[in-house]
C-alpha positions, 0 to 999 in steps of 0.5 A: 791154548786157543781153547782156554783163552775161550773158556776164560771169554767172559772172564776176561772182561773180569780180569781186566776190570781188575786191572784197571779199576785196581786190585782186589783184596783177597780174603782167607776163603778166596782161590785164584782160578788160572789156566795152567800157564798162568797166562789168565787168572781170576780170584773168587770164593767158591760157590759150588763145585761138582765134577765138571763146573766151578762157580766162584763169586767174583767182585764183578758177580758170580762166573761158572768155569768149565774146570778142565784145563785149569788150576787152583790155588787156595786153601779153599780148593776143591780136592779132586776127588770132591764131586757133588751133583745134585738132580732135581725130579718133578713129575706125576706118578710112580716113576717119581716116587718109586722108580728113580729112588730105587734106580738111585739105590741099585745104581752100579755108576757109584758105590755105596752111600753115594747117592742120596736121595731126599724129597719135598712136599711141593704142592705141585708135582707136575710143574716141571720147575718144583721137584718132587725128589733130588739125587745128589751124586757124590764119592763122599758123605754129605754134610748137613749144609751140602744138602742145602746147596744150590740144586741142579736144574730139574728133570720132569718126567711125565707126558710131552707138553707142547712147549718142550724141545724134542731135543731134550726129551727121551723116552723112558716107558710106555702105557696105554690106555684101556676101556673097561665095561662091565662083564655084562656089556655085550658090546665085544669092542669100541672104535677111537671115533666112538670114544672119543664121542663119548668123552666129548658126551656127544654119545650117551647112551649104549644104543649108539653103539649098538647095545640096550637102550640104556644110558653109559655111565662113565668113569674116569680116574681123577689123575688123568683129568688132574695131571693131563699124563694118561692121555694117548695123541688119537684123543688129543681133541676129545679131552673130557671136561671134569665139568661135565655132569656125564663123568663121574670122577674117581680116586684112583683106577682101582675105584674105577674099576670097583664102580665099572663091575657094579655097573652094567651101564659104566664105561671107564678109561684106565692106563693099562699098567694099572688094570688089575680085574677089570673086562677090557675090550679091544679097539678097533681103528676106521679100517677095521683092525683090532686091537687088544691092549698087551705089552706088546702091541702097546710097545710096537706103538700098534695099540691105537690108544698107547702113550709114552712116558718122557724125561725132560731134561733141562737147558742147562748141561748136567755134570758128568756124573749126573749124565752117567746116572740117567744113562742108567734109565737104558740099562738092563737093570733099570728096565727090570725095575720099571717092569716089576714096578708094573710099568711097560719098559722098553726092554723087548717082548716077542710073539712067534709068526702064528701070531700074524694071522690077523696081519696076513688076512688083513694084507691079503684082502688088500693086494690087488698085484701079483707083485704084491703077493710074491712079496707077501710070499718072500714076507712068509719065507723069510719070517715064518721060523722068526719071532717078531720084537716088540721093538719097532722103528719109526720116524719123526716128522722129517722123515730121516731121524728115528722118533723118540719112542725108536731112539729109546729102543735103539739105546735098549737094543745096544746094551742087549746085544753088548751083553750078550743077550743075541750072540746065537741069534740072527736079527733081521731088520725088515723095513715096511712103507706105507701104500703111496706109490708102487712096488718098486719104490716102496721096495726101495724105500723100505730097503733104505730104512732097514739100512739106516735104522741098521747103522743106527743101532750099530752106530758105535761099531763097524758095519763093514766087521758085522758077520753078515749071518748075524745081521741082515735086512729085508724089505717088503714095500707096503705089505702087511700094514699094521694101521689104515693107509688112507689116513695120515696117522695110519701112514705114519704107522706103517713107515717103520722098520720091524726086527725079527730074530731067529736061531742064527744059521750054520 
C-alpha cells in the first residue's frame, strides 16, 4: 500500500484539487485510474499507453502513472494485451540504416508483424534528438494514426560525446582506423606520434619519415571529418581541419582507396571495416610494439588506433518491451548480424599461443628478476595448449568497474556459455598489472581482477556451483604487457584480465 500511495505522489495534489475546487465532469473518452482498493482515484483521457506507463490528460495537466498496481474503469480502457512502444534511433553510419532494421526484422522478442520499422529524412543524422529510424513494439497491428503517436525518447548510436553520462551508454561494436599507402611506399609502418604530425600538417613530406624526398598527399573519407564518428582517443588532439589545404577530402573510403593506389606519394586513414584492396601498414607505439589492424587486436582493445561504437540511451526509462528489444544487440543472432554486415561485433575471436611470440620476445627483453622469469615460465605452462579470446578485461578510471567495451563482452560471454557454446571447454581468467611495484603486489593485484572479473560474468549464477575444472584463474603480475608501461595510456592497457580456453581436462 505504501508503494502505491507512492506512486499516486504527484497525483495527489491532483486528486485533492478535485476536491476542493469542485467535480470534474467526465466525458464519454474519460477513464478513472485508481489503486485497486479504490482508496485514490483520478479521471482523465488517455494519451498513450504502452506496456508499463499510461499517460492520461488531466484538468490540472498531463500525468504518467507507472500501471502496475492499478485499475481502470472506462470504456476507453486499455485491454491488456495493447502494448505499443515506440524506439526512436539517430546516428551516422550503417548501424542506423542496415543493422537496427534487420535486427527489428530477425527479433525473436516478438512475433511476426510486431515490429515496425519507419524512417525520416531528417537532415541531421547525427544530433541525437532527431532519429533517423523509429521501431514500434506492439502484439497488434498499427492503425495509421498509431503511427503518428507521440514517439519515445531517442537512442543515438555513434562514438562517445563528451556530455554523455557513461551510465547510459553501452558498447555495441568496435572499428579501428587504418593508414593506408600506396604499394609503392617503402615506408614498412607508422608511429601514433608521426600520425598524428601528419594530421595536424606539422609533417609534410615522406623524408620525415624516412622515405623519398617527396611530399605526402593526404586523404580523408569525408564522413570521419563530417560526423566526428571514426576517430580512436590516441588522435583526440590531432583532429584534421577540413580546412586545411594538405587534406584532400573524399566521398567515401572507397574513393580513398581509388586515389591512395594511384598515388605513390598519398597517405589515407580509413575505418578498417571498410578496407576493401587497399596496402595497410601496421602502427607502431613509443616502446616499439607493433600492431596490424585484425579483428582481433581491434577487439582486444590492443590496436592503438581501435574505437568503439556507443548506444546512447535516453533519460527517460524505456518500457519493458523496448527494454526486451535492445537486449537483443547482446545476442548471438545480433552479433552474426553485425559481423555479415562488415562491422567488428563483440562476439569473440581466438588466436592459439604461437601467436604470442612478439608478446614473449617483447617480456623477455624486459625481465630484469629471476622472479619475474618463473613467472614468465608458469605464464608459458599454463597457456601453451590454450588459444587466447579476443575478449579482454579492463577497468574504467575508478579502477574497481569494468569499462564499457568489458561490460559489453561480458554480457556476450554469458549468452555464449548459456548456450552451450564452452560446455567441453576450460576457461581461464588470467589477470595481468602493469609494471608499478613489485612482483609480489602485482601477483596479488592481478589475482583479485581475475576473481572479480570472474564473479562478474557469472553474476547471475552461483560461484561456489561452478565446477572448479571448467573455471579457474590465474595471475601473472606485470609480465607479458601488451602496450608501454611508462606512459599512463599504456599502463592502463596493461591493468586487464585476458581469457583463455582449452579442452577441459579429465
Amino acid at each position: 500500500m505504501v508503494c502505491l500511495i507512492f506512486k499516486f505522489l504527484r497525483v495527489f495534489s491532483v486528486f485533492m484539487a478535485t476536491i476542493f475546487f469542485g467535480a470534474v465532469v467526465a466525458s464519454a473518452q474519460d477513464v478513472t485510474i485508481s489503486t485497486k482498493d479504490k482508496a485514490l482515484s483520478i479521471t482523465g483521457q488517455i494519451l498513450f499507453f504502452n506496456d508499463e506507463y499510461i499517460r492520461l490528460q488531466t484538468p490540472q495537466g498531463p500525468i504518467t502513472l507507472h500501471a502496475d498496481g492499478l485499475s481502470c474503469d472506462g470504456h476507453n480502457c486499455p485491454k491488456p494485451e495493447q502494448r505499443l512502444a515506440r524506439i526512436g534511433f539517430a546516428g551516422p553510419g550503417g548501424l542506423i540504416s542496415n543493422f537496427i532494421p534487420e535486427l527489428a526484422n530477425r527479433s525473436t522478442s516478438f512475433g511476426d508483424g510486431n515490429i515496425h520499422v519507419t524512417t525520416s529524412n531528417d537532415p541531421s543524422p547525427h544530433q541525437a534528438h532527431s532519429p533517423t529510424l523509429e521501431i514500434s513494439l506492439t502484439n497488434r497491428t498499427l492503425t495509421p494514426e498509431q503511427q503518428t503517436t507521440v514517439r519515445q525518447p531517442t537512442l543515438f548510436i555513434g562514438q562517445t560525446p563528451n556530455a554523455m553520462d557513461q551510465h547510459r551508454r553501452s558498447v555495441i561494436a568496435f572499428d579501428g582506423l587504418v593508414p593506408i599507402v600506396n604499394p609503392s611506399n617503402t615506408i614498412q609502418s607508422i608511429s601514433v606520434t608521426m600520425i598524428r604530425k601528419i594530421l595536424r600538417g606539422d609533417v609534410v613530406n615522406w623524408k620525415q619519415l624516412g622515405g623519398e624526398d617527396r611530399p605526402i598527399s593526404l586523404h580523408l573519407p569525408k564522413q570521419i571529418l563530417q560526423s566526428k564518428t571514426d576517430w580512436p582517443k590516441r588522435l583526440a588532439n590531432a583532429w584534421p581541419d577540413k580546412s586545411n589545404a594538405h587534406i584532400l577530402i573524399s566521398n567515401n573510403t572507397k574513393q580513398v582507396e581509388d586515389l591512395v593506389d594511384r598515388n605513390p606519394d598519398a597517405i589515407g586513414f580509413i575505418p578498417f571495416s571498410a578496407v576493401k584492396n587497399a596496402t595497410a601498414i601496421p602502427v607502431t607505439t613509443p616502446c616499439n610494439l607493433m600492431f596490424h589492424a585484425d579483428f582481433f587486436t581491434i577487439k582486444s582493445g590492443e590496436y592503438p588506433l581501435a574505437y568503439q561504437y556507443h548506444m546512447f540511451r535516453p533519460t527517460k526509462r524505456l518500457p519493458r518491451s523496448a527494454r526486451a528489444f535492445l537486449a537483443e544487440i547482446y545476442s548471438p543472432i545480433s552479433q552474426s548480424i553485425l559481423e555479415k554486415q562488415g562491422y567488428l561485433s563483440l562476439w569473440p575471436d581466438t588466436r592459439s599461443f604461437s601467436y604470442q611470440g612478439d608478446r614473449l620476445a617483447y617480456a623477455l627483453q624486459n625481465i630484469s628478476t629471476q622472479e619475474g622469469l618463473e613467472y614468465l615460465q608458469d605464464m608459458v605452462g599454463t597457456l601453451s595448449n590454450a588459444r587466447r579470446m579476443s575478449i579482454t578485461f579492463r577497468f574504467d578510471s575508478t579502477g574497481q568497474r569494468l569499462d564499457l567495451a568489458s561490460a559489453a563482452q561480458a554480457r556476450v560471454l554469458r549468452h555464449a556459455i548459456e548456450s552451450g557454446v564452452y560446455d567441453d571447454q576450460q576457461l581461464i581468467f588470467a589477470g595481468f598489472a602493469d609494471n608499478r611495484g613489485d612482483h609480489a603486489s602485482n601477483q596479488k593485484l592481478s589475482l583479485a581482477r581475475a576473481n572479480q572479473v570472474l564473479r562478474q560474468v557469472f553474476k547471475d549464477t552461483l560461484i561456489d556451483d561452478l565446477d572448479p575444472k571448467r573455471v579457474i584463474e590465474k595471475a601473472f603480475g606485470e609480465i607479458a604487457p601488451v602496450a608501454c608501461n611508462d606512459v599512463a595510456y599504456g599502463q592502463a592497457l596493461n591493468r586487464r584480465v585476458e581469457l583463455w580456453v582449452r579442452d577441459q581436462p579429465e
